[in-house]
N, C-alpha and C positions, 0 to 999 in steps of 0.2 A: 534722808540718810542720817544712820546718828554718827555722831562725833568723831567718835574714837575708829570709825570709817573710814573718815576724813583725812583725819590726821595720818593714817593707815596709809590710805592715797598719797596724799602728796608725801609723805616722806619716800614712796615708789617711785613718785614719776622726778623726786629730788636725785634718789640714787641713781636712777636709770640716767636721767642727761648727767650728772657727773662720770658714768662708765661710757658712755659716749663719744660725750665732749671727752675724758682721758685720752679715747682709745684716735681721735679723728682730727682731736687737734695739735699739731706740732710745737709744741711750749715744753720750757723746762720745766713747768711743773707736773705735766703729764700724767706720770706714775702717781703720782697725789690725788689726783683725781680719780683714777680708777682706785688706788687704794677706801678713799672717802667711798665712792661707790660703794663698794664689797660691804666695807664696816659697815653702811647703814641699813644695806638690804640683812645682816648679818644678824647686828648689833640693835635694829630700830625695826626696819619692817616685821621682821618675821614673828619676834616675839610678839608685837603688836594685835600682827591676824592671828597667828595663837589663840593669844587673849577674847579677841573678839571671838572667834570661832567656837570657844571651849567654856566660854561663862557659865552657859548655863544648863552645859551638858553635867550627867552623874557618872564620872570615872568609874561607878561600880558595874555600870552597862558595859562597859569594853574589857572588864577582868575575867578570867576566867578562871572560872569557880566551879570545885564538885555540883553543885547544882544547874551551873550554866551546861557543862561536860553533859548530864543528865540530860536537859534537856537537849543539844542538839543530836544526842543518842536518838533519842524518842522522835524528835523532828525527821532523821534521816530513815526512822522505820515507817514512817507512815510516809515519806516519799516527797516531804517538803521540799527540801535538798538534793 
């Protein structure tokens, strides 16, 4: 697994028993917990897998473009689609 996987993970399974623990444990700090939760699924996880997820993809493959348009014309005549 590489790294930034990792770290990926455990800052999930960090948020996840803070929203837990918030939500199961009867203490005054409570709402601080599930607050902390949220932030880091929010604030750490997600951008995280983002990151991992989108490195080493080309943003130009999901835009759409007079040419891309063209093409799925052309795909959708001959029955791809």
């Amino acid at each position: 697994m590489k790294f930034i996987k990792i770290i990926t993970f455990i800052a999930f399974i960090a948020s996840m028993t803070s929203l837990v623990c918030g939500f199961t444990m009867d203490v005054t700090y409570s709402q601080k917990l599930i607050g902390f939760g949220v932030m880091g699924i929010f604030f750490i996880v997600f951008p995280l897998f983002s990151y991992y997820r989108w490195k080493d993809k080309d943003p130009k493959d999901y835009m759409i473009t007079k040419d891309s348009i063209k093409k799925m014309r052309e795909n959708q005549k001959q029955g791809k689609y």
